[in-house]
N, C-alpha and C positions, 0 to 999 in steps of 0.2 A: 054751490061749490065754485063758486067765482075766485079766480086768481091769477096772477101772471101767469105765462107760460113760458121756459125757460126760453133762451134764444135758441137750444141748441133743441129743435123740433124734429121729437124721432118721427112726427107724420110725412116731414117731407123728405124724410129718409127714407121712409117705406114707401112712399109715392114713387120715388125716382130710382129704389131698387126694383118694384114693384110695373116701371112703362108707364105711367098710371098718371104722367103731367099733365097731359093737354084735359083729359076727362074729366083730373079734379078740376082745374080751374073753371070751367065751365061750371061747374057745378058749383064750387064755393060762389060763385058772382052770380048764378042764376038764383040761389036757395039764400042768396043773404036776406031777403028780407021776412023769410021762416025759419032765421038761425037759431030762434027758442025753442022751435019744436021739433027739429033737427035735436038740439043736444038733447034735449029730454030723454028722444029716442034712442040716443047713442049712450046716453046715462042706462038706458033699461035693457040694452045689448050689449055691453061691455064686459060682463061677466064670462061670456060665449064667447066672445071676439078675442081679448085680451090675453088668453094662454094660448093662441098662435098665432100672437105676434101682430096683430092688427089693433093700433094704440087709441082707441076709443073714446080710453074717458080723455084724453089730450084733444081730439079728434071735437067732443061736446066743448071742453074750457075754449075751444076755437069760436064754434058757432056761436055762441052765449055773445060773444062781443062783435059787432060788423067791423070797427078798426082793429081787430087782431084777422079778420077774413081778409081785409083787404092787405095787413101785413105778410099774412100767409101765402097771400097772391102772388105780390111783389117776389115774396124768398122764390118761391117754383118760377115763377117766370126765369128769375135771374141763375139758377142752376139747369134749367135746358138748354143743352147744347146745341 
């Protein structure tokens, strides 16, 4: 299920309603280099997660690519105030 992800990333919407900036990034840049088996698992808990609100299968299309991690990085970095 490999594809763009629009620009407009309800994850780091829910990251930065959610306090949640500094934690992800840590995490997206420590886990980049098991971003497959990261989405996998977020592919096989999406079902759970996704009817409240926590955007999962977005969350996998991220890990699946290292230059959309690191794109992801840059957006949260540049929306903490």
């Amino acid at each position: 299920m490999r594809g763009k992800v629009h620009s407009d990333l309800r994850f780091v919407d829910w990251l930065n309603r959610a306090g949640l900036e500094g934690p992800a990034l840590v995490v997206l840049e420590g886990l980049k280099p098991f971003g497959f088996l990261g989405a996998q698992a977020a592919y096989l808990v999406a079902p759970f997660f996704e009817p409240v609100g926590v955007p999962m299968g977005e969350i996998a299309q991220i890990l699946e690519d290292p230059a959309l991690i690191s794109e992801v990085a840059k957006r949260i970095e540049s929306e903490v105030p």
